[in-house]
Structure formats: C-alpha cells, structure tokens
N, C-alpha and C positions, 0 to 999 in steps of 0.2 A: 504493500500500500504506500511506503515514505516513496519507491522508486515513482509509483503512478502519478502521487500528488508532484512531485519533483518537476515531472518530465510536464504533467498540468500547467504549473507555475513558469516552466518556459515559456509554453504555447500562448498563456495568457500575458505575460512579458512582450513577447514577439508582438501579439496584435497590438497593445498598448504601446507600442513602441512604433508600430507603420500607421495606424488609427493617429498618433502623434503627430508622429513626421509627415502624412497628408495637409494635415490643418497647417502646421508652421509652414507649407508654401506660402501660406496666404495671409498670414499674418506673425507677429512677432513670436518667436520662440518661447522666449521666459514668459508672455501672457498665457501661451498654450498651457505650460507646463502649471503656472499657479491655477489657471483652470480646473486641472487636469487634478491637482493634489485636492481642490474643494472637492471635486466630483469623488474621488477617492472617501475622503473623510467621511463623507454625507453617507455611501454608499457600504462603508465597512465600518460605521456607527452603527446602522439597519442590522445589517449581520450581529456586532456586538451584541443588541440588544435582544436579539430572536437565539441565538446561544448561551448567552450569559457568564459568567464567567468573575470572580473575585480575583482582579490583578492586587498582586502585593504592590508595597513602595521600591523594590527592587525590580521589578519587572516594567512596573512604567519609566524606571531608568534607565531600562536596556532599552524599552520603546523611544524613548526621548534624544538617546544616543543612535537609534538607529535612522530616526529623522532627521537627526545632525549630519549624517552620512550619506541621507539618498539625495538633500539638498545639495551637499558639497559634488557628490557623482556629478548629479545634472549641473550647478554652478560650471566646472571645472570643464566638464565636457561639450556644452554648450562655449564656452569659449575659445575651447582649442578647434574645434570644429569651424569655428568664425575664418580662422584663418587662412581655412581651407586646408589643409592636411587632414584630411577625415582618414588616410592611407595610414598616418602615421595612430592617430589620436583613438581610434576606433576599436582597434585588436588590442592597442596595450589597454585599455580600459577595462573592454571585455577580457584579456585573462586576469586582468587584478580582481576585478569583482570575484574570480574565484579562487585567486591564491589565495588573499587574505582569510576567509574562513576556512581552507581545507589547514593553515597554521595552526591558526587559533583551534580546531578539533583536534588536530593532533596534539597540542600543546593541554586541552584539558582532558587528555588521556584514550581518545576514540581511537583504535586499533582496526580499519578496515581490513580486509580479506585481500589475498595477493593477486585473484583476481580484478576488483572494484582498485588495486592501485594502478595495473595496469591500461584501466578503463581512464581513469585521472591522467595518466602518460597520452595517453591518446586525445583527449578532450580536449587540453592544452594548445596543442599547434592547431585542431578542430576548431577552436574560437577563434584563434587568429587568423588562420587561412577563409574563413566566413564572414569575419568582418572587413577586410582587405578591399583595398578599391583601387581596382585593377586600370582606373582611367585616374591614376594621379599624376598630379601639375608635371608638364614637363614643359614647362615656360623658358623663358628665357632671362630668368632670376640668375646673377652672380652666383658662385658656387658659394660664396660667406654670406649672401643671401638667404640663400636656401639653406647651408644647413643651420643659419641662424633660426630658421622656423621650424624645421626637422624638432630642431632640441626644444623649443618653446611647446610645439606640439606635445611632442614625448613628454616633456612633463606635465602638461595638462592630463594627458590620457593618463600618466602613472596618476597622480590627486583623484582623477575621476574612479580609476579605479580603486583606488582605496577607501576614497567614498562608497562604493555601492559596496564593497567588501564587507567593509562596517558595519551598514543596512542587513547583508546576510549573516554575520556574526552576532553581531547583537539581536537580530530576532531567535537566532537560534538558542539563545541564553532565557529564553519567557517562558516557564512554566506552563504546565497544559490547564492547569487550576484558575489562569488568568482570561481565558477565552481569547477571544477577537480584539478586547480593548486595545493591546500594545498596539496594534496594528491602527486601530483607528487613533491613539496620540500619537504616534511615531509620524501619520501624516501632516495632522497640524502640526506639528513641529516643523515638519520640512518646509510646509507653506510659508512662514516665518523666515524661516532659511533662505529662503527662493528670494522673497523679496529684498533681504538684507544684499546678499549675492550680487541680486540683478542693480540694484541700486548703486552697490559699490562698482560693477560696472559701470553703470551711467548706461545700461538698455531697458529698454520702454519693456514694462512688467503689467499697466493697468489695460485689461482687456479693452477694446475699442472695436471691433469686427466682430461682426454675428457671427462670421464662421468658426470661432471662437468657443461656441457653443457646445461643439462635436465632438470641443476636448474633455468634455466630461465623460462620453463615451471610452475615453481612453485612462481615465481615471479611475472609471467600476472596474477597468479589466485589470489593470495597476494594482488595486487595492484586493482583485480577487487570486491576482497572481502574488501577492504578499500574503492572503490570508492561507496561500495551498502552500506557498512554501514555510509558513513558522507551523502547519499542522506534519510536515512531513519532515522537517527537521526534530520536531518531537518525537516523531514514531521512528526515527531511523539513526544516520548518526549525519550530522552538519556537514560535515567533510562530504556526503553522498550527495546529498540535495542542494548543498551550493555549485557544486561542479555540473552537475546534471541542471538546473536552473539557469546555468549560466553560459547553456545551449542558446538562449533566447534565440540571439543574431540567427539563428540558422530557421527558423521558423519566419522572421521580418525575411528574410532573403526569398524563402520559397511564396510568401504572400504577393511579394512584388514583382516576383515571374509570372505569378497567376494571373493577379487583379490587373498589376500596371503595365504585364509582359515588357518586364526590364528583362536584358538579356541577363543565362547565371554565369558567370567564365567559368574558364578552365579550372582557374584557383578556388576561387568559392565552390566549385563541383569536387574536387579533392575534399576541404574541409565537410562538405557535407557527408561525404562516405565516412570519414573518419566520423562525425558527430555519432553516426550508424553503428562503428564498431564500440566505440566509448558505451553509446548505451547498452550495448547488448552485454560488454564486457561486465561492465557495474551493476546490470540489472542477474545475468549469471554467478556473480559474487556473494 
C-alpha cells in the first residue's frame, strides 16, 4: 500500500505540476503558485476535517517546517528557471527533493532491502534524464557568460531542491494520530513563504487574470499529492516514498506528449525506462 500511495502522490504531483505550468503561460508564476497553495489549504482542511485527526505541538512543527520548505523549493526554483536554464535548474532540483529525505531515513535508522537500494541507484539518473531539456540555450553568450549562469542556475536548482527535500522529510516525521492537519498548516505556511519570497524578488505575486483561477485546480491535486504521500511514508519507510514520489517529472512529461503533443526525446525516453525499472525494483523489494 506505502508503494501505491507513493507512486499516487507522483501522478498527482505531475498533474499539479502541468495543470500549473498551463496557467503561468498566461499569467505570473508566483500569482499561480499563491493561488495554487489557497486552493491547496481550503481543499486538505475539507479532508482534515472528514478524517480527523489530534496533531501534537511536535507534529505541526514538522508541518510548519515542511511549508518553510515547499515555499523555498518553488521561491528558489521559480527563479532559477527565470533565467532560462531550466536544463541546468530542473534535474538538480528534482534529485535533491529526493536525496534529502532518503538521508534523513537512513540517518533515523530505516534499513531498506538490497533490492529497493538498487531501485534508488536507478531513480536517480531517472529524475535527471526526465527533467532535462534537450532544447537548451545555445546562444551566442561569452563562455564566462554562460557559465556564469550555469552556476547561478545550479545553485538555485540545489536551494530548490533542498526545499522540496525538506517538504518530504518533515512530512515524513507526522505521526499517523495527527491526520491531514500537518498537511493542511504546512500549506498556509508556504503561502506566507510564497509571498515573502516573491516580494523579496520584487515579482508580481497579487492575482490579477481570471485565468488565475484554474490554479486552484492544481492546488486540490498539490494538497492530494501531499496528503498520499505523508499517509505512505507512514505505512512504509521515507526513504521508499520520497524517491518513488519524486518520479513526479516523468508523469508532467508523458501529460505533455499526450494533451500538448510536445515531442518526448531520446533523453527523456531513457529516463522514462529507467523510472520503469526503479519502480519495479522498489516495488519487488
């Protein structure tokens, strides 16, 4: 069941993730996103309340912290993304969201199986070869240019990914006795985040376009793709369901062949078999 919900919490990541990135054509990013975290909040408060659940004063600190986190992921990543290196900023982000808690499990003592480590060897270059964008800048920027953005890049993607890392670590730390709450403050929390973030950039964060509206649609799936993955890190062990979660990219990849018939490459079609054998491996383990 921890693998089902897991592999759930991608799928619903991935749509929340292309449902997103539709709407920010059309209007500002960070409006999207604080959108996106109300619709979230409103939509996994519902749930809180229909499961119920007595969160301790420890548990809404892992929630509180893990909103400190999905804020920073999006802040961090949203910026590096601006500069156009989404080649550079995309993959490292996506594997930090899952090194960070397969650490942190191993570190408070989770022992996976030699199979499920091999699945993690696999997943790895899976996330990177699936976020990768195979049409990156080949301008005619100075080579100190470019790798002056290279590296600006790279460190946004590494922040971002330690942000969302965070997000999976610390949900994974919530008790099952707490229900859905962490999940519904850990979003307010973020929404706070968003706008500090967006502010201290100096980018426009107050919704202003109706279409604006759709991001709440990407918000229930956000908030259902956080509630599948802090129930499947309970039933299993963190290390499994942050790495398998953090499949998402390969799920927004096959959405945008489908709906937008983006082309998939060569590369992204590698990373997608791997994503294949990573599950099977983890899910055999």
């Amino acid at each position: 069941m921890a693998i089902v919900l897991a592999l759930f919490s991608a799928l619903a990541y991935g749509l929340s993730d292309f449902v997103g990135g539709l709407v920010s054509r059309r209007t500002s990013g960070w409006s999207v996103a604080v959108v996106a975290q109300i619709g979230a909040v409103s939509f996994s408060s519902l749930l809180a309340l229909l499961i119920g659940g007595s969160p301790a004063p420890a548990d809404l600190a892992w929630a509180a912290l893990a909103g400190t986190g999905s804020a920073a992921g999006i802040g961090f990543l949203y910026r590096g993304l601006a500069t156009g290196r989404m080649s550079v900023v995309a993959p490292v982000s996506a594997v930090g969201s899952a090194v960070v808690p397969v650490l942190v499990g191993v570190l408070t003592g989770e022992r996976p199986s030699a199979l499920v480590w091999f699945g993690i060897v696999f997943a790895m270059p899976a996330i990177w070869l699936v976020t990768r964008d195979s049409t990156a800048q080949t301008d005619a920027e100075s080579t100190e240019e470019a790798r002056g953005k290279a590296a600006s890049a790279f460190v946004d993607g590494l922040l971002a990914g330690v942000g969302f890392g965070v997000l999976f670590a610390a949900l994974g730390q919530v008790s099952e006795a707490a229900g859905l709450w962490p999940v519904a403050t850990g979003q307010a929390v973020s929404i706070l985040g968003l706008i500090l973030l967006a502010t201290a950039f100096r980018a426009e964060w107050v919704p202003r376009d109706r279409a604006v509206a759709v991001a709440l649609v990407a918000g229930v799936l956000g908030a259902t793709a956080n509630a599948a993955f802090l129930l499947s890190a309970q039933a299993g062990f963190l290390t499994v369901a942050s790495v398998l979660a953090s499949l998402y990219p390969a799920s927004t990849v096959l959405l945008a062949a489908l709906v937008l018939h983006e082309r998939v490459h060569r590369i992204q079609g590698v990373g997608l078999g791997l994503c294949a054998v990573a599950i099977v491996l983890v899910a055999a383990g």
